[in-house]
Backbone as CSV, one residue per row, in Angstrom:
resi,resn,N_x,N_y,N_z,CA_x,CA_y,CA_z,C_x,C_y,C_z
1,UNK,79.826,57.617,57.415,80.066,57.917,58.825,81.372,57.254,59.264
2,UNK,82.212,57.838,60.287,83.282,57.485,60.646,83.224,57.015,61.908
3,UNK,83.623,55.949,62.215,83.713,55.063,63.626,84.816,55.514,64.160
4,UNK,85.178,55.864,65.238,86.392,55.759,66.140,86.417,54.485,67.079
5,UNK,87.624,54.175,67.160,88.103,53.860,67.956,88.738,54.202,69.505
6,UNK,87.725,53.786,71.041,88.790,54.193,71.790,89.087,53.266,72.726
7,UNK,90.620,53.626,73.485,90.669,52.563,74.411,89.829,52.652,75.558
8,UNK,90.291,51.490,77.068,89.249,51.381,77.906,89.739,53.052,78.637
9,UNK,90.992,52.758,78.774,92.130,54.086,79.304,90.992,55.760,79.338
10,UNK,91.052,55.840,77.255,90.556,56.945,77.207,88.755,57.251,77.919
11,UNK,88.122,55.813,77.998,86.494,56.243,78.075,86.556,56.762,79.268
12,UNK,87.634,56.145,80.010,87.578,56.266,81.737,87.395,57.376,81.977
13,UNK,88.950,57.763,81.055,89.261,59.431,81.070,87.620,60.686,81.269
14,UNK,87.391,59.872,79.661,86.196,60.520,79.532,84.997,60.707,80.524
15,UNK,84.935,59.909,81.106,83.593,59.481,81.873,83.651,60.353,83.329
16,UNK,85.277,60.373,83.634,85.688,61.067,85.035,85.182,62.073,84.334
17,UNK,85.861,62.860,83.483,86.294,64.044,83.417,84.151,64.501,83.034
18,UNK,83.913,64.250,82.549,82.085,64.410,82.832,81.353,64.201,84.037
19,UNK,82.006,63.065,84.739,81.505,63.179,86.459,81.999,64.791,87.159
20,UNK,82.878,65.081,86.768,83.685,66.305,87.558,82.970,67.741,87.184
21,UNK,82.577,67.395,86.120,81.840,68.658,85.669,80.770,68.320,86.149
22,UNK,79.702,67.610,86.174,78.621,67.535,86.567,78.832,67.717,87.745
23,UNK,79.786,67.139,88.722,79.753,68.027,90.172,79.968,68.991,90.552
24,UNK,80.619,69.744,89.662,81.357,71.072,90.014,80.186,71.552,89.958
25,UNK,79.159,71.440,89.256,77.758,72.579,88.774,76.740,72.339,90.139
26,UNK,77.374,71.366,91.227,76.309,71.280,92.141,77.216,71.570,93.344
27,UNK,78.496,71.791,93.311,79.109,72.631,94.674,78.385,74.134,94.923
28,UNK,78.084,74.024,96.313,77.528,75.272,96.924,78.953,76.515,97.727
29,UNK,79.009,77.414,97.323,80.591,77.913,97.655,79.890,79.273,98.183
30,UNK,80.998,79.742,99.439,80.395,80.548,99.648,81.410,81.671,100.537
31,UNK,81.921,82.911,100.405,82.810,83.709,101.541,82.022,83.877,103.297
32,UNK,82.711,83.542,103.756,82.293,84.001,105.107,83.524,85.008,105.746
33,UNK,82.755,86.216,106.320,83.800,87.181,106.370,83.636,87.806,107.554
34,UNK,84.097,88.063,108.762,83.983,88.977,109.840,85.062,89.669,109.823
35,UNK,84.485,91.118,109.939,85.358,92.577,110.224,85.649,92.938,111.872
36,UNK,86.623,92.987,112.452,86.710,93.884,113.458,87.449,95.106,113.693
37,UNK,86.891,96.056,113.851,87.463,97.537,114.269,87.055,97.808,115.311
38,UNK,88.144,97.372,116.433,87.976,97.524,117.404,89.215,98.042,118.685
39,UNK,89.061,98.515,119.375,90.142,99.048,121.048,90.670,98.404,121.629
40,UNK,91.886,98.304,121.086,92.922,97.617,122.386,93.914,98.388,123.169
41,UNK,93.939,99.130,122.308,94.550,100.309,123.702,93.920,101.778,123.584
42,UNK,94.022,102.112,124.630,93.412,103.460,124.948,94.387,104.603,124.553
43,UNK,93.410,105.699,123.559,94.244,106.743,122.932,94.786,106.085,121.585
44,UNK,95.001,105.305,121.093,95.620,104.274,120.257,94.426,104.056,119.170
45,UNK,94.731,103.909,117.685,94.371,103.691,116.763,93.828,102.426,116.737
46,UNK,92.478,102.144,116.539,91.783,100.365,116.551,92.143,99.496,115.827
47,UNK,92.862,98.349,116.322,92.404,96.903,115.348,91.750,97.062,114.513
48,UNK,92.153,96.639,113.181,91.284,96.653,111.838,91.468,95.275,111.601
49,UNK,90.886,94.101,111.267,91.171,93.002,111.150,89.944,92.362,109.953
50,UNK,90.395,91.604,108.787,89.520,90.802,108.393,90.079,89.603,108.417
51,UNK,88.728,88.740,109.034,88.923,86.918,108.889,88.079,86.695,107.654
52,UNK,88.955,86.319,106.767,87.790,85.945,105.673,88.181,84.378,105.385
53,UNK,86.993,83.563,105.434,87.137,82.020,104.459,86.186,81.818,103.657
54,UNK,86.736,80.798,103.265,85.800,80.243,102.192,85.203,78.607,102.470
55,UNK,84.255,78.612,102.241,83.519,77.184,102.844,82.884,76.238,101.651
56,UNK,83.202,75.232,101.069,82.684,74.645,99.844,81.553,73.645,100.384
57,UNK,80.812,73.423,99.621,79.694,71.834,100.346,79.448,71.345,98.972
58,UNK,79.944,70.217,99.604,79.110,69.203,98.212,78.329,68.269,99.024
59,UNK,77.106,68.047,98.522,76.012,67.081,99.399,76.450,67.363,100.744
60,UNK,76.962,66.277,101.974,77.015,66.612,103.404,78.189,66.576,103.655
61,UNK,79.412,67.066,102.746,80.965,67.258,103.076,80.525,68.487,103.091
62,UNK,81.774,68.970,103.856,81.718,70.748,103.841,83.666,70.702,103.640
63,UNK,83.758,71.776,103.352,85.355,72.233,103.050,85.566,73.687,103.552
64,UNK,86.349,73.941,104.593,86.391,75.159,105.050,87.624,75.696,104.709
65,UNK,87.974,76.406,103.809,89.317,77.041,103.397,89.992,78.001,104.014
66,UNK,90.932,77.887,105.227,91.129,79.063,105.913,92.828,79.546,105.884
67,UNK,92.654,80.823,105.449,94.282,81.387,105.512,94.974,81.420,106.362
68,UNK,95.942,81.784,106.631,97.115,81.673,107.175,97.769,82.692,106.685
69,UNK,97.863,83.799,107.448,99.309,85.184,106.929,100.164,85.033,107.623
70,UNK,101.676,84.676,106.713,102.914,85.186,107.847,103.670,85.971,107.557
71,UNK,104.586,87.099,107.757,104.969,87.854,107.900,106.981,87.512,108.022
72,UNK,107.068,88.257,106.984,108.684,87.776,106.714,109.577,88.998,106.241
73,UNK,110.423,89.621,107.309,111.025,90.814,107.503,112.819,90.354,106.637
74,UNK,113.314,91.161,105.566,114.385,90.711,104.968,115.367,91.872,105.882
75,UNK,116.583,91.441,105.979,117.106,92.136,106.965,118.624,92.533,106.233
76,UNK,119.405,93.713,105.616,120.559,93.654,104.762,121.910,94.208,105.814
77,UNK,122.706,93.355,105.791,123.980,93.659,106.376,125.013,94.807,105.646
78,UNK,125.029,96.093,106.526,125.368,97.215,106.235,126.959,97.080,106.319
79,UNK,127.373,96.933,107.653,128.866,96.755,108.011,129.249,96.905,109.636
80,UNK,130.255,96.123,109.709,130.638,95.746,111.240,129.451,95.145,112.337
81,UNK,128.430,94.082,111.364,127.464,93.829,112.149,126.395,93.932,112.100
82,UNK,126.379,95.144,111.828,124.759,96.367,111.822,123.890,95.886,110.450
83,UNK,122.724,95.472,110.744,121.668,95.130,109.869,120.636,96.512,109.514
84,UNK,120.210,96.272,108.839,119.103,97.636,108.384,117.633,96.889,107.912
85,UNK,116.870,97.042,108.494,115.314,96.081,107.831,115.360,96.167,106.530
86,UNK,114.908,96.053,106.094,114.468,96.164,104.501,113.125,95.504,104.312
87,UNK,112.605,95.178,102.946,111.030,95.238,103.068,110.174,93.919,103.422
88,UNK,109.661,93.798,103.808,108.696,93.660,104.888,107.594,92.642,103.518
89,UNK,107.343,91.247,103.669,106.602,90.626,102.926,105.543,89.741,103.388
90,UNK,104.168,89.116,102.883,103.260,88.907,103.567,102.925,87.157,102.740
91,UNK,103.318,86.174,103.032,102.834,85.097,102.310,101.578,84.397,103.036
92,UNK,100.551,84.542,102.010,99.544,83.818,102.575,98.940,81.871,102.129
93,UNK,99.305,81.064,102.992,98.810,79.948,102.777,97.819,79.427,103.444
94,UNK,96.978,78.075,102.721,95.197,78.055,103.278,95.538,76.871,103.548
95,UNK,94.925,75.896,104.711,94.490,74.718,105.668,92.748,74.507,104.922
96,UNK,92.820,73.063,104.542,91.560,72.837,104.147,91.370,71.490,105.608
97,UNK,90.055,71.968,105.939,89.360,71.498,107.214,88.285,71.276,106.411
98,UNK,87.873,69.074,106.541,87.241,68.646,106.094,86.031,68.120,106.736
99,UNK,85.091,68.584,107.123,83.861,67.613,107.389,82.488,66.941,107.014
100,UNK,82.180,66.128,107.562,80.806,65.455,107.429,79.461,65.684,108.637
101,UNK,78.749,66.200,107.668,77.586,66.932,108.762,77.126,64.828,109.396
102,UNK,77.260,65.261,110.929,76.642,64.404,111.960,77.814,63.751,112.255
103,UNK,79.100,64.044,111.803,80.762,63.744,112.639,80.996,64.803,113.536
104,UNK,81.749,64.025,114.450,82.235,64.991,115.660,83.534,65.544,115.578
105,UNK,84.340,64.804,114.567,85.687,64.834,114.216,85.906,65.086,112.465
106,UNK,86.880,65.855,112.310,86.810,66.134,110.592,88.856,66.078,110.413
107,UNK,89.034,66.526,109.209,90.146,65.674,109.062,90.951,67.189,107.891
108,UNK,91.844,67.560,108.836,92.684,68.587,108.052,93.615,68.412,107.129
109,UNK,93.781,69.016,106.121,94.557,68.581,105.025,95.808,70.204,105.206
110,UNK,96.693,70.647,105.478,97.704,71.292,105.231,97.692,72.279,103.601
111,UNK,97.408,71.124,102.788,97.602,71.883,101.400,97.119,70.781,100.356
112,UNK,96.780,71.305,99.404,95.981,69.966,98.497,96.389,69.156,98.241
113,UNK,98.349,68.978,98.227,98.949,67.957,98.123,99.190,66.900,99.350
114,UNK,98.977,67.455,100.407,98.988,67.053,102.001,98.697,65.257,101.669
115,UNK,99.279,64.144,102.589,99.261,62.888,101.991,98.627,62.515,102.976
116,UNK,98.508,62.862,104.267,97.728,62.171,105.076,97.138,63.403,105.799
117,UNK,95.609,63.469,106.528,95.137,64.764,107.360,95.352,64.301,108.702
118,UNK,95.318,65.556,109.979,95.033,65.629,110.652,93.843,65.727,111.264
119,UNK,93.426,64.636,112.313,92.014,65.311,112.890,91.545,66.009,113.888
120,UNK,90.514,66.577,113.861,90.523,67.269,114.720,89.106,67.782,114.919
121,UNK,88.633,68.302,116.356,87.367,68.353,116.682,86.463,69.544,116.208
122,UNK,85.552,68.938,115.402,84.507,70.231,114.544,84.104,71.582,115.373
123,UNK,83.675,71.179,116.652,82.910,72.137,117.155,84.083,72.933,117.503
124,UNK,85.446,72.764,117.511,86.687,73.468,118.312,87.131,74.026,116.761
125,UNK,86.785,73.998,115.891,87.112,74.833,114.568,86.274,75.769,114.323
126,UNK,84.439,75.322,114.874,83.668,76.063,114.608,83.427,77.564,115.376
127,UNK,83.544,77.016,116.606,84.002,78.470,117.072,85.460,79.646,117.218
128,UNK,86.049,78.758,116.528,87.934,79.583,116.254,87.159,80.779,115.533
129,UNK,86.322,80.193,114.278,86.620,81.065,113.354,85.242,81.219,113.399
130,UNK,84.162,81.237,114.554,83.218,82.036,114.921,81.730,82.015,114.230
131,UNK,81.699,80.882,114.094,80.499,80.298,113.646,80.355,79.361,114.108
132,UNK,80.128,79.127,115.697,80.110,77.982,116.675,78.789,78.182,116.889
133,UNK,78.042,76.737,117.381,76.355,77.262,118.299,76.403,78.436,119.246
134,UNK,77.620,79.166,119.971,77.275,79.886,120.942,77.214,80.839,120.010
135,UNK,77.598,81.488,119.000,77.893,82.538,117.956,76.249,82.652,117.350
136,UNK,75.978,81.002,117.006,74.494,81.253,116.225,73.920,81.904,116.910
137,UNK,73.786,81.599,118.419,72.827,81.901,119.625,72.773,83.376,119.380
138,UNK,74.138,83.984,119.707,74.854,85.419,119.910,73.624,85.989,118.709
139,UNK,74.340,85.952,117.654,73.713,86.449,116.582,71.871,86.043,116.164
140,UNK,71.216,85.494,116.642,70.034,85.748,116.807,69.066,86.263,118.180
141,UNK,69.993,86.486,118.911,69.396,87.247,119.970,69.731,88.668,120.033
142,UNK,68.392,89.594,120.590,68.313,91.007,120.506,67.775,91.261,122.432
143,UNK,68.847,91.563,122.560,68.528,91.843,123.877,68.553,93.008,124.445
144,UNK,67.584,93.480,124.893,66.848,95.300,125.547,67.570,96.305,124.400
145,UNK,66.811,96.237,123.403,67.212,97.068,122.423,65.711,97.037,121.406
146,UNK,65.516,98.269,121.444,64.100,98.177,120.115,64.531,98.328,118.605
147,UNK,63.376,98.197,117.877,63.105,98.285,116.631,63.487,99.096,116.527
148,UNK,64.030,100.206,115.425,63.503,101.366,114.943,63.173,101.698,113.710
149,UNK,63.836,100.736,112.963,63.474,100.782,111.059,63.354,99.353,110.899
150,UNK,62.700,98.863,109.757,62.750,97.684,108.686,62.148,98.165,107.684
151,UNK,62.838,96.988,106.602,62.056,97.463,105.106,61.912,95.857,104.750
152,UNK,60.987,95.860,104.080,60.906,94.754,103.148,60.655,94.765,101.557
153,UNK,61.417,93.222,100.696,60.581,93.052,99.052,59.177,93.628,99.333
154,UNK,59.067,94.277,98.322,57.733,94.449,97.801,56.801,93.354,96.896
155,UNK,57.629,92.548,96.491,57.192,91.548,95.953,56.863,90.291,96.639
156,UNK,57.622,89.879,97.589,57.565,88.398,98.334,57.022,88.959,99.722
157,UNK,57.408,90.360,100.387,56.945,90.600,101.553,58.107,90.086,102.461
158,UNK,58.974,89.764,102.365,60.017,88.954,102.863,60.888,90.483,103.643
159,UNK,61.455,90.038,104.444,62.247,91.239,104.879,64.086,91.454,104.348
160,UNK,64.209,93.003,104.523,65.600,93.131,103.398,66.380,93.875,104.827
161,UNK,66.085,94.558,105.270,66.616,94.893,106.872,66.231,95.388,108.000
162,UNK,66.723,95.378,109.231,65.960,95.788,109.919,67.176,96.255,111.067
163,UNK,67.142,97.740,111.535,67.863,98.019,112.752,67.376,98.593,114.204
164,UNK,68.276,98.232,114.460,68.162,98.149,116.572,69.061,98.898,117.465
165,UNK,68.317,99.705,117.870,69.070,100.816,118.830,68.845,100.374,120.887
166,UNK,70.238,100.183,121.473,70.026,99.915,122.307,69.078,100.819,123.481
167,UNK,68.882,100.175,124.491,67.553,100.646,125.736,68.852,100.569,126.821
168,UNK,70.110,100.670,126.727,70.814,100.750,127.774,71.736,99.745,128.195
169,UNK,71.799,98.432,127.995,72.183,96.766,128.540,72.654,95.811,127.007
170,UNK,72.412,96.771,126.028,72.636,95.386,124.772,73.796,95.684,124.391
171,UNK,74.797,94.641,123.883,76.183,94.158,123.498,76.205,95.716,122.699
172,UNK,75.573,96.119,121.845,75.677,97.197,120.464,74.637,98.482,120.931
173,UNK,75.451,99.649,120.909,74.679,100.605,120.835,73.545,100.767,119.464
174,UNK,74.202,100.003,118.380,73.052,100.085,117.016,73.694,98.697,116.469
175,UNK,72.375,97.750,116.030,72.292,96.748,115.329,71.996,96.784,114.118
176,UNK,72.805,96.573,113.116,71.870,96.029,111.853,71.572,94.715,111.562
177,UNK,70.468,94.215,110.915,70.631,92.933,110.285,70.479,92.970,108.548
178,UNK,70.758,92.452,108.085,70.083,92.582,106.223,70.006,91.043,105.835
179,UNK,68.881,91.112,105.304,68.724,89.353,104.932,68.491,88.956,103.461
180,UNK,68.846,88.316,102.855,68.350,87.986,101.414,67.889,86.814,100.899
181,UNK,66.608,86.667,100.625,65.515,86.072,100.645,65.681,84.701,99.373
182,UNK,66.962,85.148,98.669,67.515,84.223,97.150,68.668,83.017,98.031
183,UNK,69.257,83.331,99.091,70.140,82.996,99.403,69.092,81.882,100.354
184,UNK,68.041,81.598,100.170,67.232,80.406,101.445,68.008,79.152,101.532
185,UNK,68.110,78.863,100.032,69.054,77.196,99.813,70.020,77.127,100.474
186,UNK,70.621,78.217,100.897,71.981,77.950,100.946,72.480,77.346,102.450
187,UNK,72.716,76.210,102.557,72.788,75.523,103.827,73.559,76.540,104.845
188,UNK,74.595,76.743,104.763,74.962,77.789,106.100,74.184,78.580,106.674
189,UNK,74.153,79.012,107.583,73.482,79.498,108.367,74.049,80.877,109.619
190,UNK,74.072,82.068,109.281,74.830,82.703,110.630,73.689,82.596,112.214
191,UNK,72.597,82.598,112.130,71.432,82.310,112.970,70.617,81.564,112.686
192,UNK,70.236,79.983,112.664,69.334,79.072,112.210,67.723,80.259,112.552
193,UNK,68.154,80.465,113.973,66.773,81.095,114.410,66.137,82.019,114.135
194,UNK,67.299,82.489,113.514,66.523,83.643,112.846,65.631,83.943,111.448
195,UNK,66.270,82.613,110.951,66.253,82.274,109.752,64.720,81.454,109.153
196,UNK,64.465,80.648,110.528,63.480,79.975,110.878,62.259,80.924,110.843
197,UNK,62.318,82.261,111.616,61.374,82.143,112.421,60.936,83.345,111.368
198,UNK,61.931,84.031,110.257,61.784,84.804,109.589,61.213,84.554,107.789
199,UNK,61.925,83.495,108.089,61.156,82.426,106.423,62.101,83.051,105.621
200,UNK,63.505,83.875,105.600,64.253,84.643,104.661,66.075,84.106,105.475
201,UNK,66.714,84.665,104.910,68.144,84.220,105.196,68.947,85.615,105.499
202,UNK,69.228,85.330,106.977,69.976,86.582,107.579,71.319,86.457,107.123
203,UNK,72.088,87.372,106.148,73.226,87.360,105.423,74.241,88.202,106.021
204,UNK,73.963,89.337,106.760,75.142,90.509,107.405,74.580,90.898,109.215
205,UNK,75.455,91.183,109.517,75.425,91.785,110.688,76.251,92.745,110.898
206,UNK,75.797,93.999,111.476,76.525,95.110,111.388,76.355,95.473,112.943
207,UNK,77.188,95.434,114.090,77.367,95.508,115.352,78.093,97.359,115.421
208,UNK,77.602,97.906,116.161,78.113,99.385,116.513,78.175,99.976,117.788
209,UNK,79.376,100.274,118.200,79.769,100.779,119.667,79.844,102.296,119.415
210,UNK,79.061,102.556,120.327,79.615,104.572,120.038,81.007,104.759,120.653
211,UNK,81.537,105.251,120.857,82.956,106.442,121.477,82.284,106.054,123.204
212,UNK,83.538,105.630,124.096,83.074,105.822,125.366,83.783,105.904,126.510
213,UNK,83.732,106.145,127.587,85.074,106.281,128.312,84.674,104.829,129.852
214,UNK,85.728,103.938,129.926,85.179,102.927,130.962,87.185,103.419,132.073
215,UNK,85.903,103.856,133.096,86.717,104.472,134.260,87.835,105.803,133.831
216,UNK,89.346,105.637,133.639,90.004,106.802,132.881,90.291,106.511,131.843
217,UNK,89.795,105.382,130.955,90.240,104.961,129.510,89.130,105.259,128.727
218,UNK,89.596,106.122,127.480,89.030,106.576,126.071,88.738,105.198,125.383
219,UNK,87.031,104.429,125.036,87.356,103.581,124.022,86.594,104.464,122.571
220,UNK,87.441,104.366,121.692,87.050,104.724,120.360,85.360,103.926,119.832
221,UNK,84.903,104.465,118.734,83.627,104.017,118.262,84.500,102.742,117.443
222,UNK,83.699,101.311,117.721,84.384,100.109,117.354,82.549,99.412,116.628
223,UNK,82.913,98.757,115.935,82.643,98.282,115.050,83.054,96.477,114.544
224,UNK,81.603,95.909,114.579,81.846,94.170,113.783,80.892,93.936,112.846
225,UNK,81.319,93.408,112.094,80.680,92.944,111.044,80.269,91.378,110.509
226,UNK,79.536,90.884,110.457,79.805,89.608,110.334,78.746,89.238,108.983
227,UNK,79.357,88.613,108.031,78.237,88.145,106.493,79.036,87.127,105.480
228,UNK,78.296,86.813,104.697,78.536,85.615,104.194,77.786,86.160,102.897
229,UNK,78.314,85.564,101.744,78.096,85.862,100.052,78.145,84.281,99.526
230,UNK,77.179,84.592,98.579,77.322,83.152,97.624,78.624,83.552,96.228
231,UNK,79.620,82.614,95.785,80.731,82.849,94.989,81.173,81.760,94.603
232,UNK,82.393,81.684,94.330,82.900,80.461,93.258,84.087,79.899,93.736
233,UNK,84.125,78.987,93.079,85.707,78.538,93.350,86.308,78.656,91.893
234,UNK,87.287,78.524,91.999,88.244,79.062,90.429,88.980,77.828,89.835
235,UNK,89.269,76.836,90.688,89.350,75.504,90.252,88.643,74.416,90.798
236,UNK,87.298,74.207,90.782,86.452,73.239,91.105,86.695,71.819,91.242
237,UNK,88.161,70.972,90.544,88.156,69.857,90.076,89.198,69.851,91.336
238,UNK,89.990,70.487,91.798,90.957,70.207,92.814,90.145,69.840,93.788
239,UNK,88.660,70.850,94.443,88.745,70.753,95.922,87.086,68.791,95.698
240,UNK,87.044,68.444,94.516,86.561,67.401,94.519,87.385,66.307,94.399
241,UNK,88.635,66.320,93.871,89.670,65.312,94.311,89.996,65.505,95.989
242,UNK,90.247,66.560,96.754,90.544,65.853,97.986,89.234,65.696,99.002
243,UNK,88.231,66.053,98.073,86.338,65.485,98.810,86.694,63.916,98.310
244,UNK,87.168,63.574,97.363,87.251,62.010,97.472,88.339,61.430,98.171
245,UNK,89.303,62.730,98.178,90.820,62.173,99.139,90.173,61.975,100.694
246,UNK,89.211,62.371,100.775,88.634,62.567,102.354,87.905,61.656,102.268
247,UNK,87.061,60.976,101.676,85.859,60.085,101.907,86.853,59.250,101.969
248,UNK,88.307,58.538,101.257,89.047,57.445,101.583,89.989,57.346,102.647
249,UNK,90.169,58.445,103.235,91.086,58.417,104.564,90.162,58.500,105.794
250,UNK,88.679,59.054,105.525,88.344,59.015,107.075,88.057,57.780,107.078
251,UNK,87.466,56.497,106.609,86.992,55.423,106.455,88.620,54.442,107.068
252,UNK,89.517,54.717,106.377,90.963,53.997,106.877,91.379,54.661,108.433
253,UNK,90.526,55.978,108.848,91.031,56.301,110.015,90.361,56.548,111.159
254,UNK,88.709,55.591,110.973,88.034,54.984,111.150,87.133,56.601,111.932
255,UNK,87.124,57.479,111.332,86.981,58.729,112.174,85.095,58.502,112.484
256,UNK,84.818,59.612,113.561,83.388,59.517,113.890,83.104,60.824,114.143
């Protein structure tokens, strides 16, 4: 049998690099995505818009990954002045927004290399990007609108969807909900209450406006969507170096 030799250097190495994997296999990752197709001007083609992020949790950190598109027009000088557009490019960069469930304040990082974060107030992030308590509220309430379909597993009895046609007064001429009953663990939440009271995990929301006219303005049939997927991250070991870059700066920046 052959003995190796290693230094203290390499075990360290070793020992991290096995902590990192063993955590990566217990990050919970997940897309959160709202669609809007919706009327802003009358006669005029709708807003098509997706907000999509990505939200990581390890134990009671959360990591909210959110893009940033900007828009960068190249412009070529023809002669005596005169410019001509030319093409039109879209760079997208992500803001990682760090918190700790039962802080009031969480701590933004710019980019993974970012050396010090900004802080800033949870509940004023949570509703930017629309997963605030008033949103949970929103989204588990059904107001003057009935049943008209659900289905459920046949196996667990658990419910898979269920839609809602308005009585005249509700936000949506037709509601959907769809829930998936695998996804229970998964700490996020788009309606705690619903979630609660249903024993399954409400995953999509499908909001529907018919075609309508308010006074002499045409609004088009508009449309929201709001759901969340379980998924991955593609480099796991980065967003647990700045989960430890965060546990050592909020402590130095005495955050609460």
């Amino acid at each position: 049998m052959i003995l190796k030799k290693y230094s203290l250097a390499t075990l360290a190495f070793l020992y991290l690099s096995c902590s990192f994997t063993t955590r990566e296999q217990e990050l919970e990752v997940i897309n959160f995505k709202t669609y809007f197709d919706i009327t802003l001007e009358s006669d005029k083609p709708n807003l098509k818009e997706t907000f999509d992020i990505k939200i990581v949790r390890a134990g009671k950190i959360r990591c909210y990954i959110i893009p940033t598109v900007s828009e960068r027009s190249e412009f070529k000088l023809i002669s005596n002045g005169v410019y001509k557009e030319g093409e039109v490019t879209h760079d997208t960069t992500y803001s990682y927004h760090m918190i700790e469930n039962g802080y009031i304040n969480g701590l933004k990082y710019d980019s993974l290399t970012t050396i010090v974060g900004k802080e800033f107030k949870v509940d004023s992030l949570l509703d930017r990007i629309n997963i605030g308590k008033s949103h949970q509220l929103g989204n588990s309430m059904i107001f003057d609108s009935k049943l008209v379909s659900s289905s459920t597993d046949k196996k667990n009895g658990k419910l898979i969807s269920e839609k809602y046609v308005s009585q005249g007064a509700s936000e949506f001429d037709t509601l959907y909900r769809y829930y998936d009953y695998s996804m229970n663990t998964i700490e996020f939440s788009l309606a705690p209450l619903v979630d609660k009271k249903t024993g399954t995990k409400l995953v999509k929301l499908i909001g529907i406006k018919n075609p309508r006219k308010f006074k002499t303005h045409a609004i088009n049939r508009e449309c929201i969507i709001t759901e969340f997927e379980r998924t991955s991250y593609k480099n796991p070991s980065e967003i647990l170096a700045l989960i430890e870059k965060f546990k050592r700066d909020k402590g130095k920046l005495q955050l609460n």
